[in-house]
C-alpha positions in Angstrom: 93.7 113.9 89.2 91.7 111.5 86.6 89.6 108.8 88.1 92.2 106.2 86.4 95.5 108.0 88.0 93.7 108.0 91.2 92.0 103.9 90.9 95.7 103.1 90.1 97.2 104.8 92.9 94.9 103.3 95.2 95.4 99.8 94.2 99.1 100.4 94.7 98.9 101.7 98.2 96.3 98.8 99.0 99.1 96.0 97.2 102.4 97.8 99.5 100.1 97.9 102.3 99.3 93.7 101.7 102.6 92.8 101.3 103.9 94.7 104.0 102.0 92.5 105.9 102.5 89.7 104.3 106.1 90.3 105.1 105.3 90.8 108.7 103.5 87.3 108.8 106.5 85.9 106.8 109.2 87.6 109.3 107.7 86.5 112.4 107.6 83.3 111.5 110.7 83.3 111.1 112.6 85.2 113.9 111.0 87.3 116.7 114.0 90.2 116.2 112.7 90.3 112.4 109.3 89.9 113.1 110.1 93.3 115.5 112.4 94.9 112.6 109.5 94.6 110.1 107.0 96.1 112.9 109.3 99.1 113.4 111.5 99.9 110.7 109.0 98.5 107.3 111.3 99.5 104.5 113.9 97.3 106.4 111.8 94.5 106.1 112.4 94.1 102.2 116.1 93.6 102.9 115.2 90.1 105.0 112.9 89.5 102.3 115.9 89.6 99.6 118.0 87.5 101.5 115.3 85.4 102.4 113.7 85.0 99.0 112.0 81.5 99.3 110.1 82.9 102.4 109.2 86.1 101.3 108.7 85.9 97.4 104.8 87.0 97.2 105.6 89.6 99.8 108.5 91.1 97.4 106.6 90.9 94.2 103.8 92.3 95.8 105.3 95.6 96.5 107.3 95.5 93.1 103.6 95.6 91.9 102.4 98.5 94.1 105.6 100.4 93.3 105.1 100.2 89.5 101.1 100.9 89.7 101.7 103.9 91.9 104.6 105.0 89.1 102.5 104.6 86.2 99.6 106.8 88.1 
C-alpha cells in the first residue's frame, strides 16, 4: 500500500469514527432509546440521522466523506 492510499484511508476511518460520534452527541440529545440505538447498533444510527436531517446534517456528511476517501484509497 502507497503512503497516499494509506494517509487517505486513515483520514476516512478518523472522519466515520468523528461523525459516528457526532451522531451519538446528536442522538442523545435527542432521545435516550436513540442515544442507546446509536451506542449499540452504529450503522442504525444513520437511519435517525436521515429522518432527522436538521439534527444530524454534519454527522451525515461526515461519514459521506469518510466513505468516499476510504473508496478512492
Amino acid at each position: 500500500m502507497d503512503p497516499v492510499s494509506a494517509s487517505l484511508q486513515t483520514f476516512g476511518a478518523i472522519l466515520l469514527v468523528g461523525s459516528w460520534l457526532l451522531m451519538l452527541k446528536e442522538s442523545f440529545d435527542a432521545d435516550y432509546t436513540w442515544g442507546l440505538t446509536t451506542l449499540f447498533l452504529p450503522p442504525l444510527s444513520y437511519f435517525y440521522g436521515l429522518f432527522a436531517w436538521d439534527k444530524a446534517k454534519e454527522a451525515i456528511l461526515m461519514s459521506v466523506l469518510g466513505w468516499f476517501l476510504i473508496f478512492l484509497s
